[in-house]
C-alpha positions as CSV (number, residue, x, y, z in Angstrom):
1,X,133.4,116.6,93.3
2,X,130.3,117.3,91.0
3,X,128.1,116.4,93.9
4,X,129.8,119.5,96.0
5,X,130.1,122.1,93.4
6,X,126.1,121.1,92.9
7,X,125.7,121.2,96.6
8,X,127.3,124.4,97.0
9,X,125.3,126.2,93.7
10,X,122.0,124.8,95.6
11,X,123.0,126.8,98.9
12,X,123.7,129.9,97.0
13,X,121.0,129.8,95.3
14,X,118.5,129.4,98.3
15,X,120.3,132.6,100.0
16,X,120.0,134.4,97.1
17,X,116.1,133.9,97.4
18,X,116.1,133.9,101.2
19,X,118.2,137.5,100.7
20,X,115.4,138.5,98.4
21,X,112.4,137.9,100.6
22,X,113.9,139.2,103.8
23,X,114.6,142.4,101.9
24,X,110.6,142.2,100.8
25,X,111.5,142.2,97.1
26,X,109.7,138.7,96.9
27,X,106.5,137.5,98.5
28,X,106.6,134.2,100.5
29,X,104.7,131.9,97.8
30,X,106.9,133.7,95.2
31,X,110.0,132.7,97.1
32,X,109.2,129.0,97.9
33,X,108.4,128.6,94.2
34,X,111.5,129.8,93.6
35,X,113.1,127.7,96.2
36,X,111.7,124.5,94.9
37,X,114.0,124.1,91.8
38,X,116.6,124.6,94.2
39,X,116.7,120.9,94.9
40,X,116.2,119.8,91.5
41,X,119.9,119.4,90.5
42,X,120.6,117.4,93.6
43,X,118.0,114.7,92.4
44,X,119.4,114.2,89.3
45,X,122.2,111.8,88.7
46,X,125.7,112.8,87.3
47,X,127.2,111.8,84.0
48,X,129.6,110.1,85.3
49,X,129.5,106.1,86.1
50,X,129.2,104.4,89.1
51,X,132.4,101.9,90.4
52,X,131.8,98.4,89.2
53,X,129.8,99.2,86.1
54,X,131.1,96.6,83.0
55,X,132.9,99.4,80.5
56,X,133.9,97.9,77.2
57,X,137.0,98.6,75.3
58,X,137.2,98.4,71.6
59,X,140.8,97.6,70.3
60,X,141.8,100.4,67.8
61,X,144.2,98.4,65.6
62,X,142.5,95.2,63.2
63,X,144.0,91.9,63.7
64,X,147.1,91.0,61.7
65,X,148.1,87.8,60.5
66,X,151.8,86.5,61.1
67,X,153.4,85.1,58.2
């Protein structure tokens, strides 16, 4: 789900830009600079772990002894 919502903020952000230089408020170099971060967030990796990956549990209660 993170992947899409950082899909779809990626897209809007390059229209935004591509708006802006059609409408001549930004110059080409300006607006592939701007472009480039763009891409950035779909590089990174989300917080949240892979399938498979070892998670440990730590017990909340101490031990008791029976008597």
């Amino acid at each position: 789900m993170s992947t899409l919502v950082r899909l779809m903020l990626c897209l809007a952000w390059l229209a935004g830009v591509g708006w802006l230089w059609q409408a001549g408020v930004l110059d080409a170099l300006v607006a592939l600079g701007l472009a480039a971060p763009a891409a950035l967030p779909l590089m990174l990796r989300s917080g949240r772990r892979r399938r498979g990956e070892l998670q440990y549990i730590q017990m909340a209660k101490a031990p008791t002894a029976i008597h």
